[in-house]
N, C-alpha and C positions, 0 to 999 in steps of 0.2 A: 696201424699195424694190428690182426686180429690176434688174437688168442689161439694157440693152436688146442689146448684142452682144458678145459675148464676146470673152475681150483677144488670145486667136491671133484672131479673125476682125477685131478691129481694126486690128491692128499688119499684118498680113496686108492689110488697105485700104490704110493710108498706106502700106506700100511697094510697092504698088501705082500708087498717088499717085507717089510719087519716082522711079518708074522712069516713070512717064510724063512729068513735071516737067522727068526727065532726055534725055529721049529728045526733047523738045519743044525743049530747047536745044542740043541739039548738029544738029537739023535745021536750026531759025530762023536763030540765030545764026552771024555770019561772023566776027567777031571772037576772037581765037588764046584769051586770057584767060576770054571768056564759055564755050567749048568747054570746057576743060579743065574748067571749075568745073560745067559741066554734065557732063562724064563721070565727076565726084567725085560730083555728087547721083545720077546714074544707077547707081553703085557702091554707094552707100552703102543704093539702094532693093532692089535684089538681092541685097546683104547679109543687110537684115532678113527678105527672104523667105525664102533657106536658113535663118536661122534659126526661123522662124516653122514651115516646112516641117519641120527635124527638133525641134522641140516638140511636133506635134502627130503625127507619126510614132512619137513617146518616148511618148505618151498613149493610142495605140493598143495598145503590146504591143513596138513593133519599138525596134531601137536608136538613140539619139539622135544616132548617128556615122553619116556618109554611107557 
């Protein structure tokens, strides 16, 4: 059975997802506590994308360090 997408192009979607997750509560939300925890999920989605970005930079030829 093949892969229908491949695991940088997925991890690469959900933090995709979580930056927008994130970005969606720190607009909507007025409450101090909902913010915060929306700028941890917003963190945590631009996290996986530097990472996802230098895995697939490491698989290219170039170095896995920014």
């Amino acid at each position: 059975m093949t892969a229908l997408v491949s695991t940088p192009t997925l991890f690469g979607l959900i933090g995709a997802a979580l930056v927008a997750i994130g970005l969606y509560g720190l607009i909507v939300h007025g409450d101090a506590l909902r913010r915060i925890l929306a700028f941890n999920i917003l963190g945590g989605g631009i996290f996986l994308l530097f990472g996802v970005i230098a895995r697939r930079g490491a698989g290219a030829g170039f170095g896995g360090d920014p």
